[in-house]
Each structure stands twice: as structure tokens, then as C-alpha cells.
C-alpha positions in Angstrom: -103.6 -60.9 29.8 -100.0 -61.6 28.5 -97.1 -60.1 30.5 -94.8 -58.2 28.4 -91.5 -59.8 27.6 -88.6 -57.8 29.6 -85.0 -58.0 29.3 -82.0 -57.1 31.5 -79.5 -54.4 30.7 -76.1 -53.5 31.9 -75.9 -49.8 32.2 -72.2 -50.1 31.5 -71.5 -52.0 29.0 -75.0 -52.2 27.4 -75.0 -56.4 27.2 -78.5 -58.0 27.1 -79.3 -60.7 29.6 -82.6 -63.2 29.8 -81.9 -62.9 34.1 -80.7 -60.8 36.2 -77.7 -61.4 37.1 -75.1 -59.6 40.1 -72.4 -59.5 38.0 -72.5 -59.2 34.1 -70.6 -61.5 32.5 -69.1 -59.3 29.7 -67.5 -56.3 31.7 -67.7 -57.5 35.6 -68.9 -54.4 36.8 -71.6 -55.2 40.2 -75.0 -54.3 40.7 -75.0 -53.0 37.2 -78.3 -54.9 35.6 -81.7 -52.9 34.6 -84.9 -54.4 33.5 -85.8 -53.1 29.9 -89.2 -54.2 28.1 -88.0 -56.1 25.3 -88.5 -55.1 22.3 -89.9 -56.9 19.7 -88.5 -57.9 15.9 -90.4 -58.7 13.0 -89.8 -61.4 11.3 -90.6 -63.4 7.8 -89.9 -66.3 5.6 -89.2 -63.5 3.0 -86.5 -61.7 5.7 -85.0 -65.0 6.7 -84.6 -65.9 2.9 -83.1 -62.2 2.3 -80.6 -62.4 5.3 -77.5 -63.9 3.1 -78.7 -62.3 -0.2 -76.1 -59.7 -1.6 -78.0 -56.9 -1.9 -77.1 -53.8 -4.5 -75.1 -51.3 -3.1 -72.4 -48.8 -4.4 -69.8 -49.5 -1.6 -66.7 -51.3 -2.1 -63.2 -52.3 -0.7 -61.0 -49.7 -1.5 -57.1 -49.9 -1.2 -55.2 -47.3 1.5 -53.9 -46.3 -2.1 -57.0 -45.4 -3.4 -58.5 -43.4 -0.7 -57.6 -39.0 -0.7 -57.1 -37.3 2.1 -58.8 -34.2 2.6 -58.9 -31.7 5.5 -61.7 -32.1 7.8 -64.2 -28.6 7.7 -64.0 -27.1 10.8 -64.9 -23.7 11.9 -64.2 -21.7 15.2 -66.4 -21.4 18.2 -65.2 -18.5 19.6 -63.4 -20.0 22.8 -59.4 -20.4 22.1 -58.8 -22.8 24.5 -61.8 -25.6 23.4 -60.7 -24.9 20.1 -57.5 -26.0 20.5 -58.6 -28.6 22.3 -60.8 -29.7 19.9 -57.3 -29.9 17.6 -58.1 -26.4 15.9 -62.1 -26.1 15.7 -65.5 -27.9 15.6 -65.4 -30.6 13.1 -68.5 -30.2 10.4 -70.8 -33.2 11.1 -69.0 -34.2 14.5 -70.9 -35.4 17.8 -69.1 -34.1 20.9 -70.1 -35.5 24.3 -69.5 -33.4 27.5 -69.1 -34.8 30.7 -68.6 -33.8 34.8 -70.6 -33.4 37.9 -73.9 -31.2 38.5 -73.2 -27.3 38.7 -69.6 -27.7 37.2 -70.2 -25.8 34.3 -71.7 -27.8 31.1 -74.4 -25.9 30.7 -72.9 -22.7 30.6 -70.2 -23.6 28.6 -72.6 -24.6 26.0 -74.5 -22.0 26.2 -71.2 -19.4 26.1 -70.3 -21.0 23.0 -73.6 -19.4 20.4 -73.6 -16.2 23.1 -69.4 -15.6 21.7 -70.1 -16.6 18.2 -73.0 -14.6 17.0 -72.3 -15.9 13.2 -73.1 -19.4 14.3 -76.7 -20.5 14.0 -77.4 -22.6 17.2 -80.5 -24.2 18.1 -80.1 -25.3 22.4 -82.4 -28.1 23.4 -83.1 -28.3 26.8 -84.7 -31.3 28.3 -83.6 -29.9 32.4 -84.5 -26.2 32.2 -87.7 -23.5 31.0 -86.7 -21.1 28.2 -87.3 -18.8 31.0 -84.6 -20.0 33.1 -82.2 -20.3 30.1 -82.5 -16.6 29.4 -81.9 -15.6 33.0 -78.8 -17.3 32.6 -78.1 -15.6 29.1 -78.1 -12.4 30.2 -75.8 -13.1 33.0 -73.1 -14.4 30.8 -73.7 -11.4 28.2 -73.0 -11.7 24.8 -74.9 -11.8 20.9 -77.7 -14.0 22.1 -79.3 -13.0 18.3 -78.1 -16.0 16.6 -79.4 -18.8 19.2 -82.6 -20.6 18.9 -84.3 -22.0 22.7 -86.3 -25.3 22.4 -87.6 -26.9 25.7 -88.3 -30.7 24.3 -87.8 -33.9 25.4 -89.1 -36.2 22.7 -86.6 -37.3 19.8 -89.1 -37.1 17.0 -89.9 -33.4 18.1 -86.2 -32.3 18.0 -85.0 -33.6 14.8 -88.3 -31.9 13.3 -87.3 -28.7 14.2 -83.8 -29.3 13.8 -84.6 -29.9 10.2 -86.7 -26.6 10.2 -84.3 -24.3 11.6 -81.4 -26.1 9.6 -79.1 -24.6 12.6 -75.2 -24.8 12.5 -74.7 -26.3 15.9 -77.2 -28.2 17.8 -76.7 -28.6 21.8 -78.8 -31.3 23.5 -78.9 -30.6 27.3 -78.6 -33.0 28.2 -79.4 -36.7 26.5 -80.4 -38.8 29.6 -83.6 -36.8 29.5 -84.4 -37.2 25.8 -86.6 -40.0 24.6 -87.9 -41.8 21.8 -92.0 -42.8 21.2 -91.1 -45.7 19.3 -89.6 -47.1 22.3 -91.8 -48.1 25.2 -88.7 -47.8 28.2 -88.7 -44.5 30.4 -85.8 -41.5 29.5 -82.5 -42.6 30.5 -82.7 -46.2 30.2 -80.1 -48.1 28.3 -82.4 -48.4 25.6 -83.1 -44.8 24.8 -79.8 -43.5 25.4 -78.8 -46.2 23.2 -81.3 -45.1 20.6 -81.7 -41.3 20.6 -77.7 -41.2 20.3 -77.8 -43.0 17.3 -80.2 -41.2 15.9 -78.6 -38.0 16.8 -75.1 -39.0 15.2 -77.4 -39.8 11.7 -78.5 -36.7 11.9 -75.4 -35.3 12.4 -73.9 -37.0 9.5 -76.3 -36.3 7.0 -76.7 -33.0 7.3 -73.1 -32.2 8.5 -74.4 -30.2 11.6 -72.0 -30.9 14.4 -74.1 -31.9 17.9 -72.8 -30.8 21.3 -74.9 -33.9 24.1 -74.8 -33.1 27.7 -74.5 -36.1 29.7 -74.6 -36.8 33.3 -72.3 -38.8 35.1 -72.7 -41.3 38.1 -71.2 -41.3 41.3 -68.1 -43.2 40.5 -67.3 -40.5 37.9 -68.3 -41.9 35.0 -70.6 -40.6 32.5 -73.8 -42.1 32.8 -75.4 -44.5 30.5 -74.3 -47.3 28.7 -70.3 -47.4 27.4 -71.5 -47.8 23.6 -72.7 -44.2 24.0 -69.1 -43.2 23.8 -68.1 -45.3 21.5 -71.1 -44.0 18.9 -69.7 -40.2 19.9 -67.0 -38.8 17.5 -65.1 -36.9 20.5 -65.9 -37.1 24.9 -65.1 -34.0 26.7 -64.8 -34.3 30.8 -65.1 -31.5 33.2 -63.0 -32.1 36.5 -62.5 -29.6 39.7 -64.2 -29.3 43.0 -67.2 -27.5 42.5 -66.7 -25.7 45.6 -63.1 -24.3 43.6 -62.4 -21.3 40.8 -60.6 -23.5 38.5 -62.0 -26.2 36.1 -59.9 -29.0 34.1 -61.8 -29.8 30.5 -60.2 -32.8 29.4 -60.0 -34.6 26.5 -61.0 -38.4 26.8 -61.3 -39.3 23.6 -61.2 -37.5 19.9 -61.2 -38.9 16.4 -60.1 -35.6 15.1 -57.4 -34.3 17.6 -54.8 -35.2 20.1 -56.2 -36.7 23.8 -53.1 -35.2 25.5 -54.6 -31.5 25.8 -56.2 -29.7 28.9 -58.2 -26.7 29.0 -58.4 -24.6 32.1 -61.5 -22.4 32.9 -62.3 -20.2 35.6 -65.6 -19.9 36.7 -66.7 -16.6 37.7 -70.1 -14.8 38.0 -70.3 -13.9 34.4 -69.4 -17.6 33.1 -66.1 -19.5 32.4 -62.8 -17.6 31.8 -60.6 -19.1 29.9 -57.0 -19.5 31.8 -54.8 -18.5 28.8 -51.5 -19.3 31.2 -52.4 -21.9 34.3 -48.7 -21.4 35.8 -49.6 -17.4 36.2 -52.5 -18.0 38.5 -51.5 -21.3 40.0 -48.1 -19.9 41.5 -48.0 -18.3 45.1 -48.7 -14.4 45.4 -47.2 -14.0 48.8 -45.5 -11.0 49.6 -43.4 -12.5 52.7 -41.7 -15.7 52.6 -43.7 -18.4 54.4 -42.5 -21.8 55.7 -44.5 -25.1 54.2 -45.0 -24.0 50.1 -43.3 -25.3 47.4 -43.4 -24.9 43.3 -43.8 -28.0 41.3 -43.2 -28.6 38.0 -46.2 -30.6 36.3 -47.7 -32.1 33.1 -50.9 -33.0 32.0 -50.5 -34.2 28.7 -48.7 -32.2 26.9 -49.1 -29.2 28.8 -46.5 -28.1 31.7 -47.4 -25.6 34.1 -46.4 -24.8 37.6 -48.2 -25.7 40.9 -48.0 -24.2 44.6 -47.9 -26.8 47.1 -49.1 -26.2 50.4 -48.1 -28.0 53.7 -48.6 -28.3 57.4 -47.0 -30.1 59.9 -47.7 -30.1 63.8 -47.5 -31.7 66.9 -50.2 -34.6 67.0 -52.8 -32.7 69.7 -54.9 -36.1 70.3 -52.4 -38.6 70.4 -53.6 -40.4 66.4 -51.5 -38.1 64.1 -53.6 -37.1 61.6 -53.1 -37.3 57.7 -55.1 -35.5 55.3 -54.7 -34.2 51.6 -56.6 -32.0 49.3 -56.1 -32.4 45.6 -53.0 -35.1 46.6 -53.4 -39.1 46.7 -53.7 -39.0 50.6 -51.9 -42.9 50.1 -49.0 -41.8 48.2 -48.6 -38.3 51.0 -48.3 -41.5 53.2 -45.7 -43.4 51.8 -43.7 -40.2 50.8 -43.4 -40.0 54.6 -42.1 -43.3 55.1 -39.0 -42.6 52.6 -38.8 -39.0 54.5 -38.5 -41.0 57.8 -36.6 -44.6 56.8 -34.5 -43.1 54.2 -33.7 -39.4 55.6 -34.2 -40.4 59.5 -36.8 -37.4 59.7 -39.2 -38.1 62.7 -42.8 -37.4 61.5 -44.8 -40.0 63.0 -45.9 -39.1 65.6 -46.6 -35.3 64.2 -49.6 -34.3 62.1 -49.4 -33.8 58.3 -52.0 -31.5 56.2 -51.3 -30.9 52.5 -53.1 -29.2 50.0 -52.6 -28.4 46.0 -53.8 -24.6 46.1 -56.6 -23.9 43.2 -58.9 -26.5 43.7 -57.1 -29.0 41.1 -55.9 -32.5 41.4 -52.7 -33.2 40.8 -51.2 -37.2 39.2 -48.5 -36.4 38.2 -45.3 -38.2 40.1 -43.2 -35.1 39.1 -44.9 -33.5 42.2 -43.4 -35.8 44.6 -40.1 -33.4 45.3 -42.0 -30.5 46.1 -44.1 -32.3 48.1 -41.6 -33.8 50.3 -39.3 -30.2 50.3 -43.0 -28.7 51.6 -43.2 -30.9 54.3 -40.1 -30.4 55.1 -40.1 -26.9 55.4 -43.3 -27.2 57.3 -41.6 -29.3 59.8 -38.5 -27.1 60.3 -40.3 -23.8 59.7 -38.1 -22.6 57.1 -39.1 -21.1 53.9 -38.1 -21.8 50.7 -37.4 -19.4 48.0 -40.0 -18.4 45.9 -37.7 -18.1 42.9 -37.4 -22.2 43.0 -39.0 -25.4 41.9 -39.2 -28.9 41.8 -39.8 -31.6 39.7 -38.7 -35.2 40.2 -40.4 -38.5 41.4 -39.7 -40.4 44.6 -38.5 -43.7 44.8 -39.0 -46.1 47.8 -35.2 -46.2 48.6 -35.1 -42.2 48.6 -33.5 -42.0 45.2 -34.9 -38.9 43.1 -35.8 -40.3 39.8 -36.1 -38.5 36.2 -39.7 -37.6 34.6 -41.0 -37.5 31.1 -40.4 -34.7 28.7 -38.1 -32.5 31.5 -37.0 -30.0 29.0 -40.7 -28.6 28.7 -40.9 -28.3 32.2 -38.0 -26.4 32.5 -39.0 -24.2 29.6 -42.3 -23.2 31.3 -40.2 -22.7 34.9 -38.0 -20.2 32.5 -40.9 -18.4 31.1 -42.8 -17.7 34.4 -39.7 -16.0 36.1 -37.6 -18.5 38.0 -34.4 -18.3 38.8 -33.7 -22.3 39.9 -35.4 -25.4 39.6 -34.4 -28.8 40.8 -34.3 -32.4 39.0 -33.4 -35.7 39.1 -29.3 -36.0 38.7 -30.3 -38.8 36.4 -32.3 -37.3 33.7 -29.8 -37.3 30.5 -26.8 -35.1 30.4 -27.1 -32.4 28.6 -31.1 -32.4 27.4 -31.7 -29.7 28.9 -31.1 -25.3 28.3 -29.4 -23.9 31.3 -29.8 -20.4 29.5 -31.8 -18.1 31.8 -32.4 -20.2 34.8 -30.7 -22.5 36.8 -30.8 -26.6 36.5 -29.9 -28.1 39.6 -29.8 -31.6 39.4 -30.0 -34.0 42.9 -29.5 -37.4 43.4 -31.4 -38.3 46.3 -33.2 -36.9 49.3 -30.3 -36.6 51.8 -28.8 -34.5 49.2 -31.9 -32.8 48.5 -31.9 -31.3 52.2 -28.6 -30.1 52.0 -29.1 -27.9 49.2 -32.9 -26.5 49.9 -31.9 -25.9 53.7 -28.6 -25.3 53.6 
């Protein structure tokens, strides 16, 4: 009997080897090769002799002269925030991928979407769950559930025949790793059928102009599982980040042919769905009635987005002898080299003291902005003296203990303005004069020395 032909795949780039190999030779990730049966091509003399024939077609270059620009069709879903971070709607015949861990929330924001627009014709695919349990779930997040359609299917063929019955207005596939083709003789989630049902998907999509929501998983490493091509084949990837254990949940834009990439969407997640954070900077801020020693206020973007940040800190005698260092929501490396400028630079003795920091919410914060407050927290840990709660901070941290400036400074202090405080505190070398002093206080510092003096004076 003749052993079928099998080929190896790299689950992240989607290059096709003969062997397998440790390394692929195309994108160098490890241990990233999966046998695929191979699948066959047909070929003729009659093919072979039509392969560099010109064939009819109506298509033809066109000059950037000759081409009109028309507004894309898009239409609301009924969730402000994705909207806007979508660039002002759901594009007519787009394919929107959305990524993030297991029980962070892409089901139900997918299903939210049809249950807060009840004008929208949705038909939800789920390849994980039982119409059953989809309707438990329903109810829970309340809502018009008179416009959504239920289909538990995992077989391509299937889907886009009743897709083409219903003729729906939005079609959510939860999620595509479990879909599969019967043309195709690998198992669901394999390079192959990812490969294949996405492409088939966006064709649908595009020829009848019905937008398609896919589900993916992602791997351990954080990246969405499957092969890279599937989103480059997507018209716009949409990531979920946030301890699941946490309230708060980041939906960020990775990639969008229609929009900016520089917007973030906060949700809450509570026990009847997501809430949409309208203002971050409103729930993120401390709600203490006393003044406690170890918080501070940064000042921080993502994108284009500013909103303000409590900063937590500890500091305390080491009680086992190895001072310990540990950070929630902060690089736990740069928390470490902060306290070497603290202790070279400023001659502040933490080394032999334990350090505990934490960025309140759940969220994780990149931003180098947040390095001042940081330090100031650690600070006022360390001589148990609080800082006003009226303040905030927002500079970077250089090795030789100079405060340097941050990007777009004059939004940040706009946002400090507009949540109620009276002072913030930047880096002496940010521009003269770019900034509005009207309404709050702009306090600009040179270095950390100087820092001290005015927070602890």
C-alpha cells in the first residue's frame, strides 16, 4: 500500500519543508515544524501549455490619477469604544480577527455586539460551545437577542451554506482553529486548514460585502495561534490584554487597513458582560480618603490615548537576608535598574531592603513616562511619607539620574488638567513653552536629586 506523501509546516510563518527541520529557515522561530499530508496538484500538458498564456480579463493598470476615492460603508455596532477603535464603525465586507487568552472576554464581546444592536442581522458560529450554553450566556448579558441567528458547525462547507441562506449582516466565527474544510484531509487547526478556511472566509466576505468577526486562539508566547499569513489575509487584528484574574481589559489594535493602530479600548468585565471604560484616568486614579505613604500618579500613553495611573509601592526591611524584588503590571528588570540610579546617583540605600511594586487595575504599563512615579513611590515607601494626591508624574529615567522629556507631553498634561489636579511634574528639558500652565501647575525637574527636594520637601 503506498504511504501518503506528507509535508512539514511552520505554524508561524506557514513555509513548507520536504524534512523536518529544528529551526525553519525562513523566520527562525524553534520547534515550530508540523507534519501536513501533502496535498496533491493536478497537472496537464494542456495546464503547463496555458501557464504563460495571457488570458482574457477586464483588469488593468490604472494610474493613482485614475483611481476615485470613495468612503468606505461602515455602520455602527453599538459599542462606542470598538467603534472608534475600528476608526468610526465596522467596515462593509471587512474580516476582523480577535485575539487574547482563554476566559478574557472574546466571546462575550462578540456575542454583546448583535445582543446591543438589534437592527443588525448576525448569524454566530460556534465551533467551542452548544446553542444551549450560548443562550445561558445571552441572557446573562441581556439585551435584543431577536436579531441573532445560533449555528453550532464546524465544517466550512456547512457555514457558508447557511451563511448564504440567512444572508446575515455580520457573521462571527468562534472561533477558526476549530473550523475545517472536507476538501482537505489535515485535522482542524492545522496550518493547512487555517490557511484554507480563512481564505475562504475573506471571499466570502468580499463578495457579498458581509463583514466576518474570527475568534482565534493564541499560544503560550502570546501570539495568536496559527500560521502568520492568517493575519496578513485579515483586513484588521484586534488583541485582548489584562490579567484574567483583573476588572480591566486593554483591546488593542494590531493592525487595521481602515483606521489608526495607535487606539486602545478599555473594558470592564463584570457579571453582566464588558463595560465600556468611557474615561480610564477616572477609575485608574486612587480613591483613598487618608493620605498613604508608597502611591504615586503617573502620567501615561498608549498610543494616542493619555490617561492617569496609580502606582503602588512597598519597601521593607529584607526579613530573610535575599532582599526581594517583585513587580505586578511593571518590567520587574527595569524596577531593578531604577534602583540602581536611586542608589548610585541619589546615594539612597535600598539594597539590602525589599522592594514590592504594583500598577493598581490589573494593567500593564510600557510606557517610560512611568519611570518618575515609580521612583517618587519608592521613595515615599522607603521614608514613609505621602505624597499629595493632587500630583503627578511623568518623565523617563536616565542611567546618570537625569529626568528626561516624553512624547506628546502637552496631552498628558491636558488629561492631568481634566481629571482634577493641581500639579504635575516633567522633565526640565521638554521645550519651553509647549505646554498650558492654565489650571494646573507644570513643574519642570531636572534630575532626581532635585526631584526629592521638591516632592519631600
Amino acid at each position: 500500500m503506498a504511504t501518503a506523501k506528507t509535508v512539514w509546516f511552520c505554524t508561524s510563518c506557514g513555509n513548507e519543508s520536504p524534512k523536518w527541520m529544528g529551526r525553519c529557515p525562513a523566520c527562525g522561530e524553534w520547534n515550530t515544524m508540523v507534519e501536513e499530508p501533502k496535498k496533491e496538484k493536478k497537472s496537464s500538458a494542456a495546464t503547463r501549455s496555458r501557464a504563460f498564456v495571457a488570458t482574457e480579463s477586464d483588469a488593468r493598470p490604472l494610474t493613482l490619477g485614475e483611481i476615485s476615492l470613495t468612503a468606505e460603508n461602515r455602520f455602527s455596532i453599538g459599542l462606542a469604544e470598538v467603534d472608534r477603535l475600528l476608526g468610526g464603525g465596522m467596515v462593509e465586507g471587512s474580516m476582523i480577527l480577535l485575539g487574547g487568552e482563554p476566559g478574557i472576554g472574546k466571546s462575550t464581546l462578540a456575542l454583546q455586539i448583535p445582543l446591543n444592536c438589534a437592527s443588525l442581522k448576525t448569524l454566530y458560529v460556534s465551533g467551542e460551545e452548544s446553542p444551549r450554553q450560548i443562550k445561558m450566556r445571552a441572557l446573562r448579558l441581556g439585551g435584543d437577542a431577536s436579531s441573532c441567528s445560533i449555528l453550532s458547525e464546524t465544517i466550512l462547507e456547512n457555514i457558508l451554506d447557511q451563511a448564504l441562506a440567512v444572508r446575515p449582516d455580520l457573521l462571527v466565527v468562534d472561533s477558526i482553529q476549530t473550523i475545517y474544510s472536507d476538501e482537505l484531509d489535515s485535522s482542524a487547526g492545522s496550518v493547512s486548514q487555517v490557511k484554507e478556511c480563512a481564505a475562504r472566509l475573506l471571499r466570502f466576505a468580499k463578495e457579498t460585502g458581509t463583514p466576518v468577526i474570527l475568534i482565534g486562539q493564541i499560544t503560550k508566547d502570546g501570539s495568536i495561534a496559527g500560521p502568520k499569513v492568517l493575519e496578513h489575509i485579515v483586513d484588521v487584528v484586534l488583541q485582548f490584554e489584562g490579567d484574567t484574574r483583573g476588572a480591566y481589559r486593554l483591546l488593542r489594535s494590531i493592525k487595521n487597513r481602515f483606521g489608526s493602530t495607535s487606539e486602545l479600548a478599555v473594558f470592564e468585565m463584570t457579571g453582566s458582560g464588558l463595560r465600556e471604560v468611557l474615561n480610564p484616568s477616572e477609575i485608574l486614579i486612587p480613591m483613598h480618603k487618608d493620605d498613604l505613604s508608597g502611591i504615586a500618579i503617573a502620567s501615561v500613553m498608549d498610543g494616542t490615548r493619555p490617561f492617569m495611573l496609580e502606582i503602588q509601592s512597598l519597601v521593607s526591611s529584607a526579613a530573610y537576608g535575599m532582599p526581594q524584588r517583585n513587580a505586578n503590571g511593571f518590567d520587574v528588570r527595569r524596577m531593578n535598574m531604577l534602583l540602581a540610579v536611586l542608589e548610585k546617583r541619589a546615594g539612597f540605600k535600598l539594597a539590602a531592603k525589599d522592594v514590592f511594586l504594583n500598577v493598581a487595575g490589573g494593567l500593564r504599563v510600557t510606557d517610560p513616562a512611568c519611570d518618575m512615579a515609580v521612583a517618587v513611590a519608592i521613595l515615599s515607601s522607603n521614608f514613609d511619607l505621602s505624597i499629595p494626591l493632587d500630583s503627578c508624574f511623568c518623565a523617563e529615567i536616565g542611567l546618570s539620574g537625569e529626568l528626561r522629556p516624553v512624547s506628546q507631553v502637552q496631552r498628558r498634561i491636558a488629561e492631568a488638567k481634566k481629571i482634577g489636579f493641581k500639579r504635575i511634574y516633567i522633565s526640565s528639558f521638554n521645550k519651553e513653552g509647549s505646554w498650558d500652565e492654565t489650571g494646573i501647575e507644570v513643574v519642570p525637574v531636572s534630575d532626581i536629586p532635585a526631584l526629592c527636594r521638591l516632592v519631600f520637601k
